[in-house]
C-alpha positions in Angstrom: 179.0 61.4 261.2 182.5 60.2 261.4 182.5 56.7 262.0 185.5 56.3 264.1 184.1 55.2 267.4 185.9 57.2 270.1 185.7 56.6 273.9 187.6 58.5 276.4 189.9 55.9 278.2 191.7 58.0 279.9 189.4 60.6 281.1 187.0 57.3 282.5 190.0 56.4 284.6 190.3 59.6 286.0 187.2 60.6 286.5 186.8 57.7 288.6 189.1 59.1 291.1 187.5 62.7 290.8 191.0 64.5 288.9 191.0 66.7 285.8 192.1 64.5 282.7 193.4 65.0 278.9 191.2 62.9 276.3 192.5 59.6 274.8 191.1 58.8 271.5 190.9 54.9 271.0 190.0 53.9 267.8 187.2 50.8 268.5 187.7 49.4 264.5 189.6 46.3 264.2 190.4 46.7 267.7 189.5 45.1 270.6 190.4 47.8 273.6 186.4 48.5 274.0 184.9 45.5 274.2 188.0 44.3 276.5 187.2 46.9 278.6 183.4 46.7 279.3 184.1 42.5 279.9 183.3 43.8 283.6 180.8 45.2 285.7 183.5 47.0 287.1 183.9 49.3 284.2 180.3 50.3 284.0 180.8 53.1 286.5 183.9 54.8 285.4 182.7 55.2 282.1 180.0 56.6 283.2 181.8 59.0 285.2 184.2 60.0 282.5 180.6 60.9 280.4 179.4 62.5 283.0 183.0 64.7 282.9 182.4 65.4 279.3 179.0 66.2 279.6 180.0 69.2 282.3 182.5 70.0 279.8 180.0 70.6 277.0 177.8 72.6 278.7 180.6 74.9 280.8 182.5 75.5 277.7 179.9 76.0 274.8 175.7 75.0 275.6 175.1 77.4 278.5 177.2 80.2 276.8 175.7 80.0 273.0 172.5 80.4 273.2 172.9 83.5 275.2 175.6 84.6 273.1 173.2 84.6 270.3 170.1 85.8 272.9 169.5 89.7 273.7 170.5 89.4 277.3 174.4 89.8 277.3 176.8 92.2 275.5 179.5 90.6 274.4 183.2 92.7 275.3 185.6 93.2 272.5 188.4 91.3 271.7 187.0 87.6 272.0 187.7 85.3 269.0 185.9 82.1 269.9 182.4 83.9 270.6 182.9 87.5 268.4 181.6 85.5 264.6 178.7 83.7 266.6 177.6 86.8 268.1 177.3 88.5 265.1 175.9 85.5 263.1 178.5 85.1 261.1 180.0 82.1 262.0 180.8 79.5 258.9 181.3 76.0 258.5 185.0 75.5 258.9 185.2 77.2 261.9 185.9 73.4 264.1 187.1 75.2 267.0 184.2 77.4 268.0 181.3 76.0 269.3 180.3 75.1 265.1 182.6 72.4 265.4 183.0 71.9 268.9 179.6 70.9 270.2 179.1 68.6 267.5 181.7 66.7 268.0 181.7 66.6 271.9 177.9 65.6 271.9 178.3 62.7 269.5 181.0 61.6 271.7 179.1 61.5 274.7 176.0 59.9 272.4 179.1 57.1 271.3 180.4 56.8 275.3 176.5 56.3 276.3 175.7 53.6 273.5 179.0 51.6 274.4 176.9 51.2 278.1 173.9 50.8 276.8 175.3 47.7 274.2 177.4 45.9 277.0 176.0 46.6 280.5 173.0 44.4 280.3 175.8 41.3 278.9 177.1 41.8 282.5 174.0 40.8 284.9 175.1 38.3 287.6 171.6 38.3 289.2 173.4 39.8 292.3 174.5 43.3 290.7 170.9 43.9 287.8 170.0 46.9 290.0 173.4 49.0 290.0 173.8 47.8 286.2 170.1 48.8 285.6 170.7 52.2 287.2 173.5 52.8 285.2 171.6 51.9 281.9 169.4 54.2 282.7 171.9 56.7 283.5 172.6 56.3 280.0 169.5 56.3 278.4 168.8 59.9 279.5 172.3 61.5 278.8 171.2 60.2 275.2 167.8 61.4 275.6 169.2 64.7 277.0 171.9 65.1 274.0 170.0 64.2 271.4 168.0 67.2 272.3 170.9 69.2 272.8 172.0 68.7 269.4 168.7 69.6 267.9 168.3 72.8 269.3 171.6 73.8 267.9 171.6 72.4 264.4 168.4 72.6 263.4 165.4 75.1 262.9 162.6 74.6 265.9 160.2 72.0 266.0 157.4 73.5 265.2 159.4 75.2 262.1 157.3 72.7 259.8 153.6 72.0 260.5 154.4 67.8 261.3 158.5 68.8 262.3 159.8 67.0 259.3 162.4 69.5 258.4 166.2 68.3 258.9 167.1 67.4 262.3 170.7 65.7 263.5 171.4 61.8 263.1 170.1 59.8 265.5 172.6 57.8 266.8 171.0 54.6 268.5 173.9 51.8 268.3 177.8 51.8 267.5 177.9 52.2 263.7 179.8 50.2 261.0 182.7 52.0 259.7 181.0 51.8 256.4 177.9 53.3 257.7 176.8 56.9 256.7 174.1 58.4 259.0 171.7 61.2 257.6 170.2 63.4 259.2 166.6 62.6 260.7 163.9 64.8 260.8 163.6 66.6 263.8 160.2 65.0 264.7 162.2 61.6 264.4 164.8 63.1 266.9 162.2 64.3 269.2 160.6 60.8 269.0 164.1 59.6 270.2 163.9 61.5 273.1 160.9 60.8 274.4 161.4 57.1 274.0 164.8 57.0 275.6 163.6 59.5 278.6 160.4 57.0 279.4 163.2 54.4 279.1 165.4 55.6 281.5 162.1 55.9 283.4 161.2 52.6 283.6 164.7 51.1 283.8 165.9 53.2 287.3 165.2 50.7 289.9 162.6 51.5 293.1 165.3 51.3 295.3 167.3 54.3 293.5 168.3 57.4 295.7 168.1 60.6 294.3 171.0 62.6 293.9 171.3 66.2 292.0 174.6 65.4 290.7 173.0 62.3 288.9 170.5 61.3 286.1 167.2 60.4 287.7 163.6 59.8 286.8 163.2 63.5 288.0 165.4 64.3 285.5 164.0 62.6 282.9 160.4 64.3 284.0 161.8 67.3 283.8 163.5 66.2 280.1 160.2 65.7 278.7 158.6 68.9 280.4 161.1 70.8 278.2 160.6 68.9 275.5 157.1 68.8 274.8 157.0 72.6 275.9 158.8 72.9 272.9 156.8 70.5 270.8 153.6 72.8 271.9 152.3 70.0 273.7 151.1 71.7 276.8 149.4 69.4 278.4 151.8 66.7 278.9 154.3 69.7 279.7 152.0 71.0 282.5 151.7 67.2 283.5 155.4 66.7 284.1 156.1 69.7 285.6 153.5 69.7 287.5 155.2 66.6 289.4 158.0 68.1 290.0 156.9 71.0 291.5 154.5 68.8 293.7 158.1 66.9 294.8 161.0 70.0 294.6 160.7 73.0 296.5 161.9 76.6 295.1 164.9 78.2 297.3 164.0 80.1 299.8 165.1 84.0 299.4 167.7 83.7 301.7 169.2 80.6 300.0 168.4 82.2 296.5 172.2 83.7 295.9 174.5 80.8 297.7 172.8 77.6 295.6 174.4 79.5 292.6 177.8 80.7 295.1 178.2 78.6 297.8 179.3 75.4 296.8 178.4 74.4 300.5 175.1 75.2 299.6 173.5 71.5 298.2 170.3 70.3 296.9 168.6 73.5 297.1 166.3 73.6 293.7 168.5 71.6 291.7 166.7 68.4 290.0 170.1 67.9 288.2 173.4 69.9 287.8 176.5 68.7 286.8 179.5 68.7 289.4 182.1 71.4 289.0 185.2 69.8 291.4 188.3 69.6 289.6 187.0 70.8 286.3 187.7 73.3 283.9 186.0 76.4 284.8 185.2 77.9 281.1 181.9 79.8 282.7 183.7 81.3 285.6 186.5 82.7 283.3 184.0 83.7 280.3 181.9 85.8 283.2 184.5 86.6 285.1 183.8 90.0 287.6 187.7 91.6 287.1 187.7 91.0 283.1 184.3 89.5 281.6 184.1 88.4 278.1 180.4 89.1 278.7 178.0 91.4 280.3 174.2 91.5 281.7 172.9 93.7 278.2 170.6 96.9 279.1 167.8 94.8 278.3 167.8 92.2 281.0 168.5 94.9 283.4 165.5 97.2 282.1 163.7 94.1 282.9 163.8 94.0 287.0 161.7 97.0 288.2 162.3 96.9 291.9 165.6 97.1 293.3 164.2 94.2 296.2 165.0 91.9 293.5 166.9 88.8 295.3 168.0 87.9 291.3 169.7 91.4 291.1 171.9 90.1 293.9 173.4 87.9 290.6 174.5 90.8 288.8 177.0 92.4 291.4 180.1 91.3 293.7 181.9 92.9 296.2 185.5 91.3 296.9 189.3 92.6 297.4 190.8 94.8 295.0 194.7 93.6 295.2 195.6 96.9 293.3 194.0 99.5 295.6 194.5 96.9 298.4 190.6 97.9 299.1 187.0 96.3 298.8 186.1 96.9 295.6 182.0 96.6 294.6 181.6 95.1 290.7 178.8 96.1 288.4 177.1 94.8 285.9 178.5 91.4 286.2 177.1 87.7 286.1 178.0 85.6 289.3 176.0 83.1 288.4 179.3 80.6 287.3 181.5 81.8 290.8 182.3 80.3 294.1 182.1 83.1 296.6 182.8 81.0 299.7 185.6 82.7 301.3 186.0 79.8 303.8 187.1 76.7 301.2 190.3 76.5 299.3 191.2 77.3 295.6 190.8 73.7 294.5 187.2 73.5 296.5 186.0 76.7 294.4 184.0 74.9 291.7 180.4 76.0 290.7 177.7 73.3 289.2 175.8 74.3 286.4 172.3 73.8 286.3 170.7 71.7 284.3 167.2 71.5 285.4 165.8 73.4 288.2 162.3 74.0 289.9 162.2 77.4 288.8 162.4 76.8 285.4 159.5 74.0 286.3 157.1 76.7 287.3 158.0 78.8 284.1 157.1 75.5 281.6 153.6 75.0 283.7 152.8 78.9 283.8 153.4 79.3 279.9 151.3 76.0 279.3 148.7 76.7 281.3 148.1 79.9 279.6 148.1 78.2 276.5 145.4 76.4 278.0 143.5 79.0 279.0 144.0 78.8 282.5 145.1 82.3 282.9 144.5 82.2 287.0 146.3 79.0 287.8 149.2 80.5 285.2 148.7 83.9 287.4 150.1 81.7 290.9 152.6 80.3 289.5 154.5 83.2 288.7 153.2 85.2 291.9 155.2 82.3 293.5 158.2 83.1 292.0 158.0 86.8 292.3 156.8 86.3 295.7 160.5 84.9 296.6 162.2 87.3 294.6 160.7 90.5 296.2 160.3 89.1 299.6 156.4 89.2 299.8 153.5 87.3 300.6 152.2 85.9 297.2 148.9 87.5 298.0 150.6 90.7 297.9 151.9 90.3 294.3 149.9 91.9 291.1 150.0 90.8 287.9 148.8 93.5 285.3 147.3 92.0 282.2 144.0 92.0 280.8 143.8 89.1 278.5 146.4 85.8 277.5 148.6 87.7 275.6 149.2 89.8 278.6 150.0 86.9 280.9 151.7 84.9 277.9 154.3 88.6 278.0 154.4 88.6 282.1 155.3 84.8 281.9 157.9 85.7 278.9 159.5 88.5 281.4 159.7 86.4 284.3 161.5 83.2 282.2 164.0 86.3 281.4 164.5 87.5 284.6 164.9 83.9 286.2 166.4 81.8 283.4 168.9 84.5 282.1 172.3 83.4 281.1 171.6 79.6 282.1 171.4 78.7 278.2 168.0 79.1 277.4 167.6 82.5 275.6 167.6 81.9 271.7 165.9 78.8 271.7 163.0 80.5 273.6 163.6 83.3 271.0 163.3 80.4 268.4 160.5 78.1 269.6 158.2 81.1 269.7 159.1 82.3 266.0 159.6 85.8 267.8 162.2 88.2 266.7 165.5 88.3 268.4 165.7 92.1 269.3 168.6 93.7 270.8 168.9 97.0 272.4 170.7 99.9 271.3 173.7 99.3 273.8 174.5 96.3 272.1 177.9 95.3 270.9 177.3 93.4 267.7 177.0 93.9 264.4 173.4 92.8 264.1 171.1 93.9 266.4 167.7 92.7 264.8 166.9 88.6 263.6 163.4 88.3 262.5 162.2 84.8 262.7 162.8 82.4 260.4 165.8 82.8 259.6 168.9 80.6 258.7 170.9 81.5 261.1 169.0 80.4 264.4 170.9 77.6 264.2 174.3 76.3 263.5 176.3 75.5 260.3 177.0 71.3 260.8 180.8 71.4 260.8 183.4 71.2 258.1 184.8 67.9 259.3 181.8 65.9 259.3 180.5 67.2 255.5 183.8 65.9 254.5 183.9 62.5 256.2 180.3 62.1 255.4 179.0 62.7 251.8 175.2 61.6 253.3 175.3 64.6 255.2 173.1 67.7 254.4 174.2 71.3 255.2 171.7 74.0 257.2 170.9 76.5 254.2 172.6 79.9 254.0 172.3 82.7 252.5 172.9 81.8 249.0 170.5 78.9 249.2 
């Protein structure tokens, strides 16, 4: 990785005070702006805000949009640049301004903004502020944790690609590098081993005293971190352990609630175990889905997936508003509202949306698909008759599952994660961690419509710029490998 050590000055600053800002690069070598900087406690928290910033960035511009772009659950309309290569998987190396380039470089920002906290917070312990500086560290620890991860799933092949995961990962990034330095990439069991140890770390460092806030890192967060990631890893147990937790301490939405904890931005706290705050931010989702001109569509296979028209997610997928042209209401198919204040009663600056990160739902989907890995089929069976339950407006009692043996619950459980996670950023990398075959139906828009697993192009091409800078860096294979 480039080894010029970049922090975001003025975007700390501004984040501080909750405003929009424009990134200043300070160059840390030979320089003294950084560690001037974090000489006080005082600075801890605005850097972490302006992380925080560029963390809802990341994942409203590129993480919750590319693996769906590259999933079988959205059609992708004509005429968009940034996304049309991607979605056909045939994006290269050079290209540094789609998400090839982009999300590499914003994530090893945010890894570079976290490690500056990490290095100098504990330095500034009075014995009368350790708690807020702890909580901050921890704070830290988990948007390393959670990037790390991030950056995995993109660049490199699953981790169960190899039988012990030691195919090429991304570089860990632990400390602020030399200039000299030259990182290579780890394996991707060594980045998952990063994880884990900075999630437990976080963990252990939040104080008993911290509250719990959905806009903030917690040790919920981090539970639900490591539920994902040792889903992933195949490790069932310990991901029916951690999400097992959280479902004991986080309640799913009620119906009625279902629609407005996606719209309503008055809507708080209902599911969310973390989401990142929208107010005065770019709003890349809301404009990449938008319901007059979307970039991107529900595809004919998500829809083929939701049998009854009770469906409270189908709500998602439709929006009746003001047409200013015919001066009339106006009802909108076939369109994702999952990224869209609704709220007719707050003003254009209060119409933000915050993306989820982790949420209950997604909780019971990680138990259900371990459990039946287990062999637990029945207790796998409730789990989803909860969520259906909510989504059809029955009594769980009332809801059948149709399946005769694992393989039957393991599809039901598959359908469900569809119909509940879609277009929140999961889609290829399920696709991917279950070596199935990406399979898109006929109505799709791109150029390839079948990607049998493995294959090279489940994951990124690392970007031009850093194979430049860095000679120890090796390339994701391609087709003439």
């Amino acid at each position: 990785m480039r080894k010029t050590i970049k922090i975001y000055l003025s975007c700390i600053i501004a984040a501080a005070s909750s405003v929009s800002c424009n990134f200043l690069d300070v160059d840390q070598v030979g320089k003294s702006d950084i560690p001037t900087y974090f000489s006080e406690a005082s600075a801890l928290q605005p850097a972490l805000n302006g992380t925080y910033s560029l963390l809802y960035e990341i994942y409203d511009k590129f993480l919750l949009i590319y693996p769906e772009v590259t999933g079988d659950l959205m059609s992708l309309s004509a005429g968009n640049p940034s996304w049309e290569t991607i979605y056909n998987f045939s994006s290269t190396y050079m290209e540094e301004t789609t998400a090839v380039g982009y999300i590499w470089k914003y994530s090893y920002n945010i890894i570079q903004n976290v490690n500056h906290i990490i290095y100098y917070a504990p330095g500034l312990k009075d014995g009368r502020n350790d708690a807020m500086i702890d909580n901050i560290i921890a704070q830290a620890y988990f948007i390393r944790a959670l990037t790390h991860f991030n950056l995995c799933q993109v660049y490199a092949q699953t981790y169960t690609f190899t039988p012990d995961a030691s195919h090429p990962g991304v570089p860990v990034l632990t400390k602020i590098p030399k200039v000299t330095e030259k990182l290579k990439r780890a394996t991707v069991k060594e980045v998952y081993d990063q994880v884990i140890y900075d999630a437990e770390k976080a963990m252990s460092t939040f104080s008993p005293s911290y509250p719990f806030n959905e806009y903030l890192a917690s040790p919920a967060s981090c539970k639900a971190l490591l539920a994902r990631v040792f889903l992933y890893m195949g490790d069932y147990a310990r991901a029916a352990s951690y999400s097992g937790e959280l479902i004991k301490d986080f309640p799913l939405a009620s119906r009625e609630n279902y629609r407005n904890m996606y719209v309503n931005v008055g809507t708080r706290g209902v599911e969310a175990i973390l989401r990142l705050g929208g107010y005065a931010q770019v709003r890349a989702l809301q404009t990449f889905y938008d319901y007059k001109e979307p970039s991107a569509t529900p595809s004919a296979k998500l829809k083929s997936l939701f049998k009854d028209e009770k469906d409270v997610r189908l709500t998602l997928f439709s929006h009746r508003a003001y047409d200013p042209d015919t001066k009339k209401m106006r009802d909108y198919e076939n369109v994702c509202m999952k990224f869209y204040c609704t709220d007719s009663t707050v003003n254009v600056v209060d119409k933000h949306y915050d993306p989820f990160v982790f949420r209950v739902s997604e909780m019971y989907l990680i138990k259900a698909e371990a459990y039946c890995r287990m062999d637990k089929a029945d207790s796998a069976s409730l789990l989803i008759k909860s969520l259906e339950a909510r989504a059809l407006g029955i009594d769980r009692e009332d809801v059948s599952l149709d399946f005769s043996d694992a393989a039957g619950l393991d599809g039901i459980i598959m359908e469900e994660r569809m119909k509940e996670l879609c277009l929140e950023g999961h889609r290829l990398f399920d696709i991917a961690r279950r070596k199935e075959t990406l399979e898109r139906d006929k109505e799709t828009t791109a150029t390839l419509r079948t990607l049998k697993f493995p294959d090279y192009r489940f994951v990124l091409f690392i970007p031009y710029l850093e194979m430049e800078s860095n000679k120890e860096i090796e390339q994701n294979p391609s087709e003439n490998s």
